[in-house]
C-alpha positions in Angstrom: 118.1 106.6 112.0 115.9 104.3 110.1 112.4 102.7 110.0 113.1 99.4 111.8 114.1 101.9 114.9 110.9 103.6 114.6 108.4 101.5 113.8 106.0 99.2 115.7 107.0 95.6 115.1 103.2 94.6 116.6 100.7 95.0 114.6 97.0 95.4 114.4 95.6 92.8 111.3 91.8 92.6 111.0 89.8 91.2 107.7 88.1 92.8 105.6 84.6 91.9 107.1 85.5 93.4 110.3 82.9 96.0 111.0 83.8 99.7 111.9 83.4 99.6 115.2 84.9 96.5 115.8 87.9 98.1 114.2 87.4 101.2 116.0 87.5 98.9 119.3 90.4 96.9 118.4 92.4 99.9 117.4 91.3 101.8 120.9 92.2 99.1 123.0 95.9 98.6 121.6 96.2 102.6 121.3 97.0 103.0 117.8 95.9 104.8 114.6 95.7 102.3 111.9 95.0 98.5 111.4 96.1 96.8 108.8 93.4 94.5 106.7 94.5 91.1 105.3 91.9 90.6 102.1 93.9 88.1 100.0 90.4 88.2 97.7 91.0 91.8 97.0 95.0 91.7 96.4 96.3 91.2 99.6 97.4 94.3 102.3 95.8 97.3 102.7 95.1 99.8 105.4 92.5 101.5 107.2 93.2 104.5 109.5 91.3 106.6 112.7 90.4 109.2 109.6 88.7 106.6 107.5 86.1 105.8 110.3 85.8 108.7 111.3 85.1 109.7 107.7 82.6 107.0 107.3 80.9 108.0 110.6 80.8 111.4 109.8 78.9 110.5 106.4 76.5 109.3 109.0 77.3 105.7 107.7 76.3 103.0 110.5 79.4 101.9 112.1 77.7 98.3 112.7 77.2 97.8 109.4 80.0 99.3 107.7 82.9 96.8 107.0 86.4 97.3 106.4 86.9 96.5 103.3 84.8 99.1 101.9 87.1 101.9 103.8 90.2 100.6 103.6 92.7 102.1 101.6 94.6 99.4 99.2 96.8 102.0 96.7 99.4 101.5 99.4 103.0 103.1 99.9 105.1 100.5 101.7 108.8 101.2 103.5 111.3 98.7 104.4 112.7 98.9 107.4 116.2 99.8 106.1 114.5 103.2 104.8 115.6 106.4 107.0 113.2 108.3 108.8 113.7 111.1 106.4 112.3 109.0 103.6 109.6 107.6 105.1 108.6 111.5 106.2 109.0 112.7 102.7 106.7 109.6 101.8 104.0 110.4 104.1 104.4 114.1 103.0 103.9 113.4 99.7 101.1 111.4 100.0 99.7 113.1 103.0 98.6 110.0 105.2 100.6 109.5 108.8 101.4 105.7 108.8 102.9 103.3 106.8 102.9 100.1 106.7 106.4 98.5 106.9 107.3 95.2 104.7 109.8 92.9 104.9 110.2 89.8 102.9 106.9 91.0 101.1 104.7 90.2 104.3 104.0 93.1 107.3 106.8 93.8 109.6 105.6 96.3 111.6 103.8 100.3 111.5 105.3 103.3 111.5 103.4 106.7 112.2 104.4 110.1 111.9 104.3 109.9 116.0 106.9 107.5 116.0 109.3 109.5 113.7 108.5 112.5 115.4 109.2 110.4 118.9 112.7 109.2 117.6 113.7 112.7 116.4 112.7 114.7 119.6 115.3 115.4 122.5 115.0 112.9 125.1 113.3 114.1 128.2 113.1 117.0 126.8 111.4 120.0 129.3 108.5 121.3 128.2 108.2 125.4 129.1 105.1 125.9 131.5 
């Protein structure tokens, strides 16, 4: 199975003067883990994840105040969506981070998360003992 199977073809993209809890909001109301952040001023794609903010928040850094750009990670791993899912878990192994961002054509074609790999390799329907 590969990445394009996997992966979440729509995407989160905020910029990088987004504040951290307008990230936080955008990324609750669509339900996922990670936005991607468009800074063409600071190279171009980068990423900022659940863990980041809660990092910063933790830090007891004011959410209101805080912007993206200074959380966001930009030493990024991307896939393509012809990767398999082993590669892209041996990836996110390596590197120990849960999504990654998925180019094609050298611009974002979707997300995919360790939840999604996992989702695609579990038995459909599977029962779940009591």
């Amino acid at each position: 199975m590969l990445v394009r199977d996997a992966m979440s073809t729509v995407v989160l993209t905020i910029g990088p003067t987004h504040t951290l809890r307008q990230a936080a909001a955008l990324m609750a109301a669509r339900k996922v883990g990670a936005a991607i952040v468009h800074d063409p001023d600071a190279g171009g794609i980068g990423i900022l994840t659940e863990r980041d903010i809660l990092i910063s928040v933790g830090q007891g850094q004011d959410p209101d105040t805080e912007r993206a750009h200074d959380h966001t990670t930009t030493d990024v791993v991307f896939a393509t969506p012809a990767w398999t899912l082993e590669e892209a878990a041996g990836a996110m192994a390596h590197g120990g981070f849960r999504h990654l961002i998925v180019l094609e054509d050298d611009a974002p074609a979707g997300v995919v998360s360790v939840r999604d790999i996992i989702r695609c390799w579990a038995p459909a329907r599977q029962q779940v003992p009591a």
